[in-house]
C-alpha positions as CSV (number, residue, x, y, z in Angstrom):
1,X,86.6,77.2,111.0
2,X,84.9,80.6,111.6
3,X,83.1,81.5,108.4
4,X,84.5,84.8,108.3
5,X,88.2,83.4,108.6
6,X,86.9,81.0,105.3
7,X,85.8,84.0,103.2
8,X,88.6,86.0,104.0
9,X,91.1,83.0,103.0
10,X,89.0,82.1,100.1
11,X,89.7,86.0,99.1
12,X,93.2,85.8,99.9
13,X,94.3,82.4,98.4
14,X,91.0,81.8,95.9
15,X,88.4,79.3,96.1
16,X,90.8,76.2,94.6
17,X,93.8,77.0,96.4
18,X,92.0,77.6,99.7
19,X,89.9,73.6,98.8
20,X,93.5,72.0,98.2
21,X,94.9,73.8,101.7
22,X,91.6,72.8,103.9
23,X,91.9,69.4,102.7
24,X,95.8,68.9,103.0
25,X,95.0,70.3,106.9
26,X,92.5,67.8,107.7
27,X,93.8,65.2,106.4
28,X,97.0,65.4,107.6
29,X,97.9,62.9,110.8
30,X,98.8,64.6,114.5
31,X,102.8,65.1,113.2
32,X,101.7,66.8,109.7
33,X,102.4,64.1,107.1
34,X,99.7,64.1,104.7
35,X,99.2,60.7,102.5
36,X,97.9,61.8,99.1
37,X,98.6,61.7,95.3
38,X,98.1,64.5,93.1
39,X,95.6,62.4,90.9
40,X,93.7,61.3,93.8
41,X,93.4,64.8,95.3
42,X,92.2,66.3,91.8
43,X,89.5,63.3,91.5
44,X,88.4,63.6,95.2
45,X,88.6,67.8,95.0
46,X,87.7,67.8,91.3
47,X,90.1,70.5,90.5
48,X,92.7,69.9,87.8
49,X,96.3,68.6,88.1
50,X,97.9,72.2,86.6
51,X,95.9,74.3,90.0
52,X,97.2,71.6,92.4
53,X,100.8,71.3,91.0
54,X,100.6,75.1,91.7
55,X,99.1,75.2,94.2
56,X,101.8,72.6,96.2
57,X,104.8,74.9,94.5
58,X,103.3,78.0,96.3
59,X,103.0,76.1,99.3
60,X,106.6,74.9,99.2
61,X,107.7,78.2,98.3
62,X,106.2,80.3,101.8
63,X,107.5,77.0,103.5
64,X,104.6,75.6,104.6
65,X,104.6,72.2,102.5
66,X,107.7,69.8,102.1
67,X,107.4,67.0,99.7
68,X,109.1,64.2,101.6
69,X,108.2,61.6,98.3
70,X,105.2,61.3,95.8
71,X,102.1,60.7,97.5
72,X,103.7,61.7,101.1
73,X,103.7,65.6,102.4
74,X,104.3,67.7,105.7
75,X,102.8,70.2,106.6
76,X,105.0,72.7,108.7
């Protein structure tokens, strides 16, 4: 990614949110299902439960996550 895109997304969604975003992007497969717990992202990320919990409700809300079950996601 460009580094000017990453500053202005870190700017727009903050510095955690933006982390949790990039990661669920490239780690999801070639049809946008991501494989990942909550407590395993927060370990691997090292940002707390509470900011990713958020962080997936926001997603949700704008549409752009679905929680399918825990520990499986799609990007849309």
């Amino acid at each position: 990614m460009d580094d000017k895109v990453k500053t202005l997304c870190v700017k727009i969604f903050g510095k955690k949110r933006f982390e949790i975003l990039e990661f669920l992007a490239l780690h999801a497969n070639e049809d946008g299902f991501v494989f990942v717990n909550i407590e395993e992202l927060s370990k691997r990320l090292n940002i707390s439960k509470p900011t990713i919990i958020s962080t997936f409700k926001f997603l949700e809300e704008k549409a752009l996550l679905e929680k399918l079950k825990n520990g499986l996601y799609k990007l849309k």
